[in-house]
TORTOR-165106 format. One record per residue (C-alpha): residue in three letters; y, x, z. Coordinates in steps of 0.2 Angstrom, whole numbers, plus 5000, padded with zeros to 4 digits. Each point is the difference from the previous one (the first is absolute). Layout:
BEGIN
<pt res="ALA" Y="Y" X="X" Z="Z"/>
...
This chain:
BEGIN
<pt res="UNK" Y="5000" X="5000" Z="5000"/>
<pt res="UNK" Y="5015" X="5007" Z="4996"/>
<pt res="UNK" Y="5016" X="5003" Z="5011"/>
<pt res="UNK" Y="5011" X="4990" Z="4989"/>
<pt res="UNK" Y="4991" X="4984" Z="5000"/>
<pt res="UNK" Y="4999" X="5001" Z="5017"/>
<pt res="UNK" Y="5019" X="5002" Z="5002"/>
<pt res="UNK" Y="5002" X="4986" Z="4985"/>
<pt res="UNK" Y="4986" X="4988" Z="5009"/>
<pt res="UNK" Y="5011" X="5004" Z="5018"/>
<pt res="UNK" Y="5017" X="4995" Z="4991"/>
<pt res="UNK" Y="4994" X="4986" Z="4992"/>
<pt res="UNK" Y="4991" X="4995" Z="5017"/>
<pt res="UNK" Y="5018" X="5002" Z="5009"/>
<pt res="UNK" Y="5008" X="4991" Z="4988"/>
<pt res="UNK" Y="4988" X="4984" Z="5000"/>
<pt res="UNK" Y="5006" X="5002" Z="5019"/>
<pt res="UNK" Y="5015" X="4991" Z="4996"/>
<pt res="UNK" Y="4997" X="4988" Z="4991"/>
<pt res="UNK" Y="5004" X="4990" Z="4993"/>
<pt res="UNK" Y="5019" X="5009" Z="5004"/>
<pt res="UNK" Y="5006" X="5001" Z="4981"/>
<pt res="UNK" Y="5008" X="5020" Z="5002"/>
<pt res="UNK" Y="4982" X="5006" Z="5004"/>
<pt res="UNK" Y="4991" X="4987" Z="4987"/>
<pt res="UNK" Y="5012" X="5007" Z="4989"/>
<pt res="UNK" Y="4996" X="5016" Z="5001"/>
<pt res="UNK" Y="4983" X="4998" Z="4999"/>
<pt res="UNK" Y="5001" X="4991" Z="4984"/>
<pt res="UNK" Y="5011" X="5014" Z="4993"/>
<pt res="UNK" Y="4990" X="5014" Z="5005"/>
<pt res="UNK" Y="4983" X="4992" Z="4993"/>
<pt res="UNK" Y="5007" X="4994" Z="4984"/>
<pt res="UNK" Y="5010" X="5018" Z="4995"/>
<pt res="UNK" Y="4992" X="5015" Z="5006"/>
<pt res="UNK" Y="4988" X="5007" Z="4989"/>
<pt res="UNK" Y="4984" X="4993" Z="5006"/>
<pt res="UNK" Y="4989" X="5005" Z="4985"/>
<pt res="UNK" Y="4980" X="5002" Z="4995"/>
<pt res="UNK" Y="5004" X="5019" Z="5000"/>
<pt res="UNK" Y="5005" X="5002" Z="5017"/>
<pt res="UNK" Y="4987" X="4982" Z="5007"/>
<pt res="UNK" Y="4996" X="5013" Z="5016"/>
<pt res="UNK" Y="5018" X="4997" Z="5008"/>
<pt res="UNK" Y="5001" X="4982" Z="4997"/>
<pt res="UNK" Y="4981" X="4993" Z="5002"/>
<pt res="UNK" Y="4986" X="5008" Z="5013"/>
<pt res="UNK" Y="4983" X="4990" Z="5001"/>
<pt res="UNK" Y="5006" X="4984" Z="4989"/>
<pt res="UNK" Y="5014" X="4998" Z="5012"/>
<pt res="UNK" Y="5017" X="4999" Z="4990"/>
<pt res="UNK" Y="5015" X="5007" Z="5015"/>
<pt res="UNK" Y="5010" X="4985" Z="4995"/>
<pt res="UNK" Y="4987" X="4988" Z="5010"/>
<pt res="UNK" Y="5006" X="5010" Z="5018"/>
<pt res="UNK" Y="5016" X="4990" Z="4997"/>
<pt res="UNK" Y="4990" X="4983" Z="5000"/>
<pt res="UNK" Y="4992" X="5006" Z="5013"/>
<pt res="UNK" Y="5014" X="5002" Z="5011"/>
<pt res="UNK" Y="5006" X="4984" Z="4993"/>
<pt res="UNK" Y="4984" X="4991" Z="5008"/>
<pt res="UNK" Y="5001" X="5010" Z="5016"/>
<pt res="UNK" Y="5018" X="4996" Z="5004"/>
<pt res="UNK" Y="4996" X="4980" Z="4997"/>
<pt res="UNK" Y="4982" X="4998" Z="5006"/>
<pt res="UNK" Y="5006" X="4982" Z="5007"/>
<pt res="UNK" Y="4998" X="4987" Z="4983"/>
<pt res="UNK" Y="5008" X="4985" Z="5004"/>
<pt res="UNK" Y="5002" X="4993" Z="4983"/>
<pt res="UNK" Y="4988" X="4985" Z="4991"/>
<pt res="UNK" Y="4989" X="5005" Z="4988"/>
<pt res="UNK" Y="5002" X="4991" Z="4981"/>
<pt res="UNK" Y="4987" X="4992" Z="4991"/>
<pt res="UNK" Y="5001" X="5018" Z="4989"/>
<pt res="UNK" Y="4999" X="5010" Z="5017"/>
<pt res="UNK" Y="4982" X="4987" Z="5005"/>
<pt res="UNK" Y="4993" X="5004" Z="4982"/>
<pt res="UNK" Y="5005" X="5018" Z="5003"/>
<pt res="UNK" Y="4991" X="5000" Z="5014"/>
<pt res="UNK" Y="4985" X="4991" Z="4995"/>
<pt res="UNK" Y="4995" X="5012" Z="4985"/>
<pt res="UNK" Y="5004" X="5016" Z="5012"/>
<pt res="UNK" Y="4985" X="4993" Z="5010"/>
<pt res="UNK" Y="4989" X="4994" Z="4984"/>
<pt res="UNK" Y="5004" X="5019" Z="4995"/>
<pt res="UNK" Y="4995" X="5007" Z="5018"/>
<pt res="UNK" Y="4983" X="4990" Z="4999"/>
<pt res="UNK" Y="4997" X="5009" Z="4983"/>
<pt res="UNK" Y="5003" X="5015" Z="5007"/>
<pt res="UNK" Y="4986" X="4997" Z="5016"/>
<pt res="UNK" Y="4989" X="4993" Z="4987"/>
<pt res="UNK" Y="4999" X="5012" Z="4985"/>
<pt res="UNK" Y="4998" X="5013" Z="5013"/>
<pt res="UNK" Y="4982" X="5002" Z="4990"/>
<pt res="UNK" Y="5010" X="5006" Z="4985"/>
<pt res="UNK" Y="5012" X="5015" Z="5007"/>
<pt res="UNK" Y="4992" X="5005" Z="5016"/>
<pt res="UNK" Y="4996" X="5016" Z="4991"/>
<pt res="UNK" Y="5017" X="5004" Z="4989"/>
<pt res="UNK" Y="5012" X="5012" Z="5007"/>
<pt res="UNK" Y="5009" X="4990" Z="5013"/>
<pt res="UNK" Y="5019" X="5009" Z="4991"/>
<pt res="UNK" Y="4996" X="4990" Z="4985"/>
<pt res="UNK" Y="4997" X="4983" Z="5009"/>
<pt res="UNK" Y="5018" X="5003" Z="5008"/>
<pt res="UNK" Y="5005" X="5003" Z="4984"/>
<pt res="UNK" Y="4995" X="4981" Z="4995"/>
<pt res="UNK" Y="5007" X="4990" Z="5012"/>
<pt res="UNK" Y="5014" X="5011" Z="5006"/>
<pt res="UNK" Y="5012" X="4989" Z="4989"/>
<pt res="UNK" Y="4993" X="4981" Z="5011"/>
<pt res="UNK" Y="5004" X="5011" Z="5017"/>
<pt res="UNK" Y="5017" X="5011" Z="4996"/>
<pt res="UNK" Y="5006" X="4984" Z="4993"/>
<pt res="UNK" Y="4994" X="4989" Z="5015"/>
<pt res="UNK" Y="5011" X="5011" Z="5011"/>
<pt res="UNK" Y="5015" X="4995" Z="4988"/>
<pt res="UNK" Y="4995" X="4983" Z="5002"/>
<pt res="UNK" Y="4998" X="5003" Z="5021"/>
<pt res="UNK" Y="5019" X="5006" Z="4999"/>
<pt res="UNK" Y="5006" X="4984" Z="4988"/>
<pt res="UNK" Y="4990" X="4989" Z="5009"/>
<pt res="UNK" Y="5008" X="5005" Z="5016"/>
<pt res="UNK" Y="5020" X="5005" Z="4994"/>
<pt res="UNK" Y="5002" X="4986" Z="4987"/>
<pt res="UNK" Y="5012" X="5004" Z="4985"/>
<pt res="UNK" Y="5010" X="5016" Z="5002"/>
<pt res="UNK" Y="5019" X="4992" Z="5007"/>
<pt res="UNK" Y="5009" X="5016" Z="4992"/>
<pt res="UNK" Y="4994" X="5002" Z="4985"/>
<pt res="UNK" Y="5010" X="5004" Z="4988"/>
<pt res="UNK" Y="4998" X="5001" Z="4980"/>
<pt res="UNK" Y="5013" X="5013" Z="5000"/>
<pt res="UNK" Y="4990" X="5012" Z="5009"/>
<pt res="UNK" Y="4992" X="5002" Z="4982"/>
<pt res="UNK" Y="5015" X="5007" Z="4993"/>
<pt res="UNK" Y="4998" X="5014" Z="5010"/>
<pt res="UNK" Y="4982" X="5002" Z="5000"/>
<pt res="UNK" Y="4999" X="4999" Z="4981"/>
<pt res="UNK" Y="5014" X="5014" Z="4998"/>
<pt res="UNK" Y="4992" X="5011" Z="5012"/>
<pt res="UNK" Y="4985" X="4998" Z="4992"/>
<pt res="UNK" Y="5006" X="5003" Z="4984"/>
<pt res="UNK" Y="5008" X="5016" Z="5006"/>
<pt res="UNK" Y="4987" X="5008" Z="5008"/>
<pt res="UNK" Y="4987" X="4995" Z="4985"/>
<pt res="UNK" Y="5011" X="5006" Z="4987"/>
<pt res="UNK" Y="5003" X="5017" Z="5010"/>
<pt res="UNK" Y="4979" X="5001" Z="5005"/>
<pt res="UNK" Y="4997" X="4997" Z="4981"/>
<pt res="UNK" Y="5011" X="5013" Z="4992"/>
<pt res="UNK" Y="4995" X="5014" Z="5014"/>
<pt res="UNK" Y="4981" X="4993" Z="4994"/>
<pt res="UNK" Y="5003" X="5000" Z="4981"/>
<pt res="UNK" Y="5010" X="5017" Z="5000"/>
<pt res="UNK" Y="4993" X="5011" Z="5012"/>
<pt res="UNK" Y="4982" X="4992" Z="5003"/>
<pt res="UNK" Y="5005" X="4998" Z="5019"/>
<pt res="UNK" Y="4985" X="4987" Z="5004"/>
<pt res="UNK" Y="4987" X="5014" Z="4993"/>
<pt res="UNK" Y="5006" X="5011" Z="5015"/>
<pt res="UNK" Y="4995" X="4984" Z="5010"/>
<pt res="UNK" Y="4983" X="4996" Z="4992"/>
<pt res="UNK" Y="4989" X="5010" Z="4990"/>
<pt res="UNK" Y="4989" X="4986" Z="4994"/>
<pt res="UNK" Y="4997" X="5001" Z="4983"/>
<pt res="UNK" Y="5005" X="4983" Z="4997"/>
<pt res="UNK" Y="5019" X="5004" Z="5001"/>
<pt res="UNK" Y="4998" X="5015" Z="4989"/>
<pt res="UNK" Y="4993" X="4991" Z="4986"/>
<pt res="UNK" Y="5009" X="4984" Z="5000"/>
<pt res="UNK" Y="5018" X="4995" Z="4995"/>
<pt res="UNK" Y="5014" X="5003" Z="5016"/>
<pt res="UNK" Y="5001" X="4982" Z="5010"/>
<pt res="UNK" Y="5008" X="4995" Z="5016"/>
<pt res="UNK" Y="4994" X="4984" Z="5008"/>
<pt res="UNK" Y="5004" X="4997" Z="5019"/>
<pt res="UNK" Y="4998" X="4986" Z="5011"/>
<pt res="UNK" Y="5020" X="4997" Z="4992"/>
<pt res="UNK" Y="4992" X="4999" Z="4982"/>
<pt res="UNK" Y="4990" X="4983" Z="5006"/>
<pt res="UNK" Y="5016" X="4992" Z="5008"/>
<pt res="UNK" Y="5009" X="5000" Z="4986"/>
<pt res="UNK" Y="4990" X="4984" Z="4989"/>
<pt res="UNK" Y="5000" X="4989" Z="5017"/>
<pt res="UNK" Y="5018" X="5003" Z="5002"/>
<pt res="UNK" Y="5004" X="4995" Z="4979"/>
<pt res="UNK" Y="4989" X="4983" Z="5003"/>
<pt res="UNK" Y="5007" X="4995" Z="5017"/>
<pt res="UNK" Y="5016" X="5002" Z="4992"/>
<pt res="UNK" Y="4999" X="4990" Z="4982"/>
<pt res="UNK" Y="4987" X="4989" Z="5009"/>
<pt res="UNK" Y="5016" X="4997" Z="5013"/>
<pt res="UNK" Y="5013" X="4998" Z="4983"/>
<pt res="UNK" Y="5007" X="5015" Z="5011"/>
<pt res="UNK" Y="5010" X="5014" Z="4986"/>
<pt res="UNK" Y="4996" X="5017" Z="5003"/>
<pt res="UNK" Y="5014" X="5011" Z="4997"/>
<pt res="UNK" Y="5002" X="5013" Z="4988"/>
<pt res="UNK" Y="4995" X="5015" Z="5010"/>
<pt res="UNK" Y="4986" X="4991" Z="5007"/>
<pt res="UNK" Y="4994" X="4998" Z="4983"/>
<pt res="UNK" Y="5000" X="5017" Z="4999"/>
<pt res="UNK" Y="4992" X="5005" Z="5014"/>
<pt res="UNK" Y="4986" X="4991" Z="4996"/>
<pt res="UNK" Y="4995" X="5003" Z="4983"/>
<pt res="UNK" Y="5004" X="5019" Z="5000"/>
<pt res="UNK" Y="4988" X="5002" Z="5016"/>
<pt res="UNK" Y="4987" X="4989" Z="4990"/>
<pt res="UNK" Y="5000" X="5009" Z="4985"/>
<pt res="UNK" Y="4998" X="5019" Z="5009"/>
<pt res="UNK" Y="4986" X="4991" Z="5009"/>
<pt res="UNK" Y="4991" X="5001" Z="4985"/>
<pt res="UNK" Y="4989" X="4982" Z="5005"/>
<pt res="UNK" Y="5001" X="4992" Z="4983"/>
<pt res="UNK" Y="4991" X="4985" Z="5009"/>
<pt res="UNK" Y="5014" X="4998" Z="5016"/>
<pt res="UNK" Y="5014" X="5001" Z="4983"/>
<pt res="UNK" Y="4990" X="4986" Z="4989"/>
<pt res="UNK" Y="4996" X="4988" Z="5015"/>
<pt res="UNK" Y="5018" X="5000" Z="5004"/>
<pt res="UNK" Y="5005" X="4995" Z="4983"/>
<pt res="UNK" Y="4988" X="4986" Z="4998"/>
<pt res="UNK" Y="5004" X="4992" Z="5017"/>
<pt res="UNK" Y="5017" X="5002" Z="4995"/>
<pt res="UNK" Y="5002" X="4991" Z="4985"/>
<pt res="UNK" Y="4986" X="4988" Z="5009"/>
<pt res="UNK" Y="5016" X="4996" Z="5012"/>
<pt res="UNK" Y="5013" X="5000" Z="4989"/>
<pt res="UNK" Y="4988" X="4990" Z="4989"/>
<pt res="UNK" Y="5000" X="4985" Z="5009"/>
<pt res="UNK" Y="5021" X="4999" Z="5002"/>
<pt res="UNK" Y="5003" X="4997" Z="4983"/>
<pt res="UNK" Y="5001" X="4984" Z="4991"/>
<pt res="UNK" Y="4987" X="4996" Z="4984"/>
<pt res="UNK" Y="5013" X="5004" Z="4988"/>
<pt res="UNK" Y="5005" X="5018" Z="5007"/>
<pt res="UNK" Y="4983" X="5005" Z="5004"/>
<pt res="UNK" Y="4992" X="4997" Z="4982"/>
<pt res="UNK" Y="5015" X="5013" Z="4994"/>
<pt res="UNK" Y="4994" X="5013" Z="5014"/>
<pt res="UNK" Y="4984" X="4996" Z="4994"/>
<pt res="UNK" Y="5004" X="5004" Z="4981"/>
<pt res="UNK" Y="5009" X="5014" Z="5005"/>
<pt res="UNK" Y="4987" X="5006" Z="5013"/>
<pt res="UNK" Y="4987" X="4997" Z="4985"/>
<pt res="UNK" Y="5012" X="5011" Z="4987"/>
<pt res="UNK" Y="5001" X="5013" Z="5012"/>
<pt res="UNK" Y="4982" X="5002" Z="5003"/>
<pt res="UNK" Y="4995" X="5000" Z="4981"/>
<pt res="UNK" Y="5014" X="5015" Z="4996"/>
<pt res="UNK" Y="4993" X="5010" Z="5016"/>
<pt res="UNK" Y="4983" X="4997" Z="4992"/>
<pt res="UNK" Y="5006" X="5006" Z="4984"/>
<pt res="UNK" Y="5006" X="5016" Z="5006"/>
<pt res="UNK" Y="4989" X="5004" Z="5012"/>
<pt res="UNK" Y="4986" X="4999" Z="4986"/>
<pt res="UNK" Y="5010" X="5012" Z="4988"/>
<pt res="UNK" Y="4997" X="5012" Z="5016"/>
<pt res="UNK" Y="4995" X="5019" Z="4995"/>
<pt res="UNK" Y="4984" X="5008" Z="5009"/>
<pt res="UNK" Y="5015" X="5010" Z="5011"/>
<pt res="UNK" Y="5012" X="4987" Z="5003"/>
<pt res="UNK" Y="5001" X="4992" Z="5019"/>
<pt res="UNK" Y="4999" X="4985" Z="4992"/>
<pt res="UNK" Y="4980" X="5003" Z="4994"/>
<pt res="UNK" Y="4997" X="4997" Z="5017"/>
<pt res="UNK" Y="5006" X="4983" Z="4999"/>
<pt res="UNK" Y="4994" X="4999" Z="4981"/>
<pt res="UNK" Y="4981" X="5002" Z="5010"/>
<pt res="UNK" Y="5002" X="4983" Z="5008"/>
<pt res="UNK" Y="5002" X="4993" Z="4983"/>
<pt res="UNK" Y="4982" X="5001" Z="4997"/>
<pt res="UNK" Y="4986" X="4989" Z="5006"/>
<pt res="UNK" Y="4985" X="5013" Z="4998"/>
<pt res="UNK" Y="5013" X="5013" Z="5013"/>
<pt res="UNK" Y="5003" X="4985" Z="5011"/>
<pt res="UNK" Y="4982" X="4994" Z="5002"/>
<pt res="UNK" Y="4997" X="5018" Z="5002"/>
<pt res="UNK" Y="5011" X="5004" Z="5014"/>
<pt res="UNK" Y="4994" X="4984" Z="5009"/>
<pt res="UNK" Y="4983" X="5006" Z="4999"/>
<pt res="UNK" Y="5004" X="5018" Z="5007"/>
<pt res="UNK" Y="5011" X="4992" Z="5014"/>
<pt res="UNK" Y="4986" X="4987" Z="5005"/>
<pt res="UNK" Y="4986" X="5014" Z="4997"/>
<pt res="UNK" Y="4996" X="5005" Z="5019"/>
<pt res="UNK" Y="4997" X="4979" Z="5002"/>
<pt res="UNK" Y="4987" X="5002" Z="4986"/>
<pt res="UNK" Y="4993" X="5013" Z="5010"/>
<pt res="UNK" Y="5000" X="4991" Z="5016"/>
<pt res="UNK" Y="4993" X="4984" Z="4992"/>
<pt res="UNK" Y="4985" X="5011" Z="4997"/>
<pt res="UNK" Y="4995" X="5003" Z="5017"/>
<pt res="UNK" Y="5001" X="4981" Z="5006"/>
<pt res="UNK" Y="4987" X="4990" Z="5007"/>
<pt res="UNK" Y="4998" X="4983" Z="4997"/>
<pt res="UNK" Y="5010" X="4993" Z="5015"/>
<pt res="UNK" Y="5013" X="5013" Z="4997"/>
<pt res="UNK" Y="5006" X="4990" Z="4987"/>
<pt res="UNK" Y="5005" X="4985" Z="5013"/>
<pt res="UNK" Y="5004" X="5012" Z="5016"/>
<pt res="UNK" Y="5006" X="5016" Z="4992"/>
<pt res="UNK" Y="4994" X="5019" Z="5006"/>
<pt res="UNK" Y="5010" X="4996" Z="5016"/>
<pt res="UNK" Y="5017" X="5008" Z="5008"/>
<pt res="UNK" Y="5002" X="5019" Z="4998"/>
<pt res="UNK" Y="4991" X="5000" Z="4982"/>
<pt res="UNK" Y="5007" X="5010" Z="4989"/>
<pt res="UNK" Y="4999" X="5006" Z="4980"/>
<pt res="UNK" Y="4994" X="5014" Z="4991"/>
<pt res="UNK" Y="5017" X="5006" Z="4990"/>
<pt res="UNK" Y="4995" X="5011" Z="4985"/>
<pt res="UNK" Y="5018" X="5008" Z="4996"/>
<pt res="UNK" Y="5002" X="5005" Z="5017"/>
<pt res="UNK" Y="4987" X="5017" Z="4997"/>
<pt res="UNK" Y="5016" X="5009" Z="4996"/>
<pt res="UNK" Y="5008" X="4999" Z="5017"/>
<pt res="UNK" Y="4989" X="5012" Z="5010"/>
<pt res="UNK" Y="5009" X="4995" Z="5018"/>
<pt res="UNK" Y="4995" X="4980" Z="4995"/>
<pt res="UNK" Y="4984" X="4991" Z="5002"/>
<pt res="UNK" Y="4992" X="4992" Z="4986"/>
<pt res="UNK" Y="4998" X="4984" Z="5011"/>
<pt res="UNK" Y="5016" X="4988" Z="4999"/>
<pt res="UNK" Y="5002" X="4984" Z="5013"/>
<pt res="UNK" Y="5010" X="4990" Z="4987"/>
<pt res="UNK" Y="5000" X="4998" Z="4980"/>
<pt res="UNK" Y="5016" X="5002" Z="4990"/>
<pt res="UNK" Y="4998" X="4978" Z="5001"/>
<pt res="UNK" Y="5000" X="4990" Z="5015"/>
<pt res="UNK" Y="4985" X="4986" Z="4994"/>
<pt res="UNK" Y="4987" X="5012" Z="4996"/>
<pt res="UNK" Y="5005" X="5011" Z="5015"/>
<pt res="UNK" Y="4997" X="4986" Z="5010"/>
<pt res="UNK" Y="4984" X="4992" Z="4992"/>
<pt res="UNK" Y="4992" X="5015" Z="5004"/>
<pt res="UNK" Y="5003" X="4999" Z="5017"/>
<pt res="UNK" Y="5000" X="4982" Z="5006"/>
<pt res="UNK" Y="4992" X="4993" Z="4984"/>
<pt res="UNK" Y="5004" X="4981" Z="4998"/>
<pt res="UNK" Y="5008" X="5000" Z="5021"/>
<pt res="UNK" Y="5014" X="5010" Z="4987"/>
<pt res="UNK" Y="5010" X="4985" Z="5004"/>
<pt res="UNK" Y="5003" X="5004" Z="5019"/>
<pt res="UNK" Y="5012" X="5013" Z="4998"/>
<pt res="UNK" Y="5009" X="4993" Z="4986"/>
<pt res="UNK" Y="5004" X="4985" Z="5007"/>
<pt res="UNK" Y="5004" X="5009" Z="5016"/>
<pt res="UNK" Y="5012" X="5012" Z="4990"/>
<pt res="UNK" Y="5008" X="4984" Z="4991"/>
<pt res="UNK" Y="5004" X="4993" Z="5017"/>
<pt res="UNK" Y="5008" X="5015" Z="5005"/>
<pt res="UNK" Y="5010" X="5000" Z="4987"/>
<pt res="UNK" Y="5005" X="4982" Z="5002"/>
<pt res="UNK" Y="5001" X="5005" Z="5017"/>
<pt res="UNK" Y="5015" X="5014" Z="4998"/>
<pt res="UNK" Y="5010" X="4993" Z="4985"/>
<pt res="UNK" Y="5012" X="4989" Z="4997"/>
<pt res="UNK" Y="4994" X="4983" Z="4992"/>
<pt res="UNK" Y="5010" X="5002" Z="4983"/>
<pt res="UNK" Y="4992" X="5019" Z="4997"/>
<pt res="UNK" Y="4984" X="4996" Z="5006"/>
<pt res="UNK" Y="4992" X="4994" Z="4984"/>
<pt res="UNK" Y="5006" X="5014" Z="4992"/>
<pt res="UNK" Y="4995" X="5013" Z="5012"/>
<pt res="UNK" Y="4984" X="4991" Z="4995"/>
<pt res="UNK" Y="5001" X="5002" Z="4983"/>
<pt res="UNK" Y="5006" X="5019" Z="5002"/>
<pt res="UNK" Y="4983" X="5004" Z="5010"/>
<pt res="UNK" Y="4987" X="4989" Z="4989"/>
<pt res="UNK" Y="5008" X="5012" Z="4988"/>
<pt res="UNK" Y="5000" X="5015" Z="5008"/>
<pt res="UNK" Y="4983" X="4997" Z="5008"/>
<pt res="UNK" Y="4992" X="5002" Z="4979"/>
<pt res="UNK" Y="5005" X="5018" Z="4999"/>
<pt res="UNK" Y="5002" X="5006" Z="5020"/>
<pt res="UNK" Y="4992" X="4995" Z="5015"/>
<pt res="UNK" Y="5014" X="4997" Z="5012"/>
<pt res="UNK" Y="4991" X="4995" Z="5013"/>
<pt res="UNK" Y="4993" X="5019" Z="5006"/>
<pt res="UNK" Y="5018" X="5009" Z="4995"/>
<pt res="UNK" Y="5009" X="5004" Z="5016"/>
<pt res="UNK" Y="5018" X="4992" Z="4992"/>
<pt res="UNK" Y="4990" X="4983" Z="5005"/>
<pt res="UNK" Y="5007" X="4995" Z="5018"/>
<pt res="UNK" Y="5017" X="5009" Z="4996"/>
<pt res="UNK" Y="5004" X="4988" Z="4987"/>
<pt res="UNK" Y="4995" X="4983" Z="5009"/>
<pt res="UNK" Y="5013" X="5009" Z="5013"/>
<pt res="UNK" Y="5011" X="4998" Z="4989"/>
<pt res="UNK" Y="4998" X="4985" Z="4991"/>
<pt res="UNK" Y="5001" X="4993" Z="5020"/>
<pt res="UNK" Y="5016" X="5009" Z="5002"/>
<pt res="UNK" Y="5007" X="4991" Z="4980"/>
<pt res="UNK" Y="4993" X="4985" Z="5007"/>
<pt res="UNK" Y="5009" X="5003" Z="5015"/>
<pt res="UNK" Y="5017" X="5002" Z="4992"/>
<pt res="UNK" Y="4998" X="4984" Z="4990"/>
<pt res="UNK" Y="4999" X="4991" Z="5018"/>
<pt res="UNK" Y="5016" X="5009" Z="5007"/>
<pt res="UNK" Y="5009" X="4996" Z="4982"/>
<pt res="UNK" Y="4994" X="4981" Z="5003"/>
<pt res="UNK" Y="5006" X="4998" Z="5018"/>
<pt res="UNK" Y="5016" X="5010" Z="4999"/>
């Protein structure tokens, strides 16, 4: 364990001290959202699966032990399914008595980090000074120090001093920290809200998503955008977007398809082809293949149990990583394999969480954003997860003040 997540675990664990005091809430938010908390330097920020942001809940909960709120029909249901999931637990015991107990923290670590969250919620209610302007200075921040990582990254190769792992010498400079993931759930709480993002902001969002490098985070954004903004527009204005939209496209298609073997855009060009798309789809979903190989019979209703995990063929090039993954690059398969058809537990529980922490008029897209995500990334083991219900509570939370101001 290294002395810097002990001394970030101890800050964030004073801080949740005083809550929910809006200086010290504040500051956690800030810290969490613009330092650069990245995969190349994971031993500072996460030791055993624990994220040092959840010592802030923590002290949240500690400091108001005493609930004296009612619980919702969503906090009963909540409830309910956190049991029916327990009781799988006890009872697929059979299953993953003999995986490495790690890997089975790994699979439920999201229900339990986020129950805390919910313990804090449950116990505070909304956050009373919350402010959506503390955005403006988190996304500014954030855009400072990401632009500054990123150059000193991209120029002098400072993140290889940081890690060897020949992952980051063979693939493009990124930066992605917990930041990077708060920047699509602020953009849809605000056009869900009809709330106009200013210029700058703009700007510190999309410059951070682009140096992130995750095509995915950019084009999920976009369609839950225009999704949004869809639904505003009268019949008349939207079947001009649409031709518009539609001309755009066909010109883009065009171009792209005139793309020379060295140009950027071949990348792109590649997506243009069935044959390459089936292709990748199959290389993607290739160690599920290989785990539906070694199932038994009631494997296919109960899955291989908690703590299973996949054979990864393109991982024989990192010498410090085991073979073994917990999760797939998407979320159903990942969790097939483990629960099989009991796959519904933890998504339903994730949904209510979700429904649990965001406002009502961002909620159905939050939805949509994850549905969306959960094809290409299985958000559900990435230690970003609890952070950003955290913030979705504190958006929510500046909806309510907004209200009863």
């Amino acid at each position: 364990m290294s002395i810097a997540f002990v001394l970030f675990s101890i800050t964030c664990f004073v801080l949740g001290l005083s809550f929910p005091k809006q200086k010290q809430v504040k500051l956690f938010m800030f810290l969490v959202i613009t330092l650069p908390f990245l995969n190349i330097n994971t031993k500072i920020h996460v030791n055993y699966q624990i994220p040092f942001y959840l010592f802030f809940l923590l002290g949240g909960v500690i400091k108001n032990i005493y609930p004296n709120r009612r619980l919702s029909t969503t906090d009963l249901i909540l409830i309910l399914l956190l049991f029916f999931f327990f009781c799988y637990m006890v009872v697929s015991i059979p299953l993953f008595y003999h995986h490495d107990f790690i890997n089975i923290i790994k699979d439920v670590k999201f229900i339990y980090f986020s129950l805390i969250l919910y313990a804090l919620v449950l116990i505070n209610g909304p956050l009373q000074t919350a402010q959506l302007s503390d955005f403006d200075i988190f996304l500014k921040w954030n855009f400072i120090i990401a632009v500054t990582c990123f150059s000193l990254m991209y120029f002098f190769n400072i993140h290889l001093t940081l890690n060897q792992d020949s992952y980051f010498k063979i693939n493009e400079v990124r930066y992605m920290n917990y930041g990077t993931y708060v920047l699509p759930i602020y953009t849809i709480y605000a056009l869900a809200n009809n709330i106009v993002i200013r210029k700058s902001n703009w700007l510190y969002i999309i410059v951070p998503l682009l140096i992130s490098g995750n095509r995915t985070l950019m084009l999920l954004l976009f369609l839950v955008s225009i999704t949004i903004i869809l639904k505003r527009l009268s019949e008349r204005k939207l079947l001009i977007l649409l031709a518009s939209f539609l001309s755009a496209v066909f010109f883009v298609i065009f171009v792209v398809s005139k793309a020379s073997l060295q140009s950027p855009l071949f990348r792109i060009k590649k997506l243009l082809s069935i044959d390459y798309l089936a292709s990748s789809i199959n290389t993607r979903l290739s160690p599920f293949y290989i785990a539906l190989e070694s199932f038994d019979s009631y494997d296919y209703i109960f899955g291989k149990g908690l703590g299973f995990t996949y054979y990864i063929p393109w991982f024989h090039y990192r010498a410090n990583l085991n073979n073994y993954n917990i999760y797939l690059d998407s979320l159903i398969p990942t969790l097939y394999g483990k629960y099989g058809v009991f796959l519904i537990l933890p998504l339903l529980v994730f949904v209510l969480y979700l429904k649990k922490f965001s406002d009502s008029k961002s909620y159905y897209y939050y939805l949509l954003f994850f549905v969306l995500l959960g094809l290409t990334n299985s958000f559900l083991y990435q230690n970003y997860l609890t952070f950003i219900l955290f913030v979705m509570f504190y958006l929510k939370s500046c909806s309510l003040t907004k209200r009863n101001s």
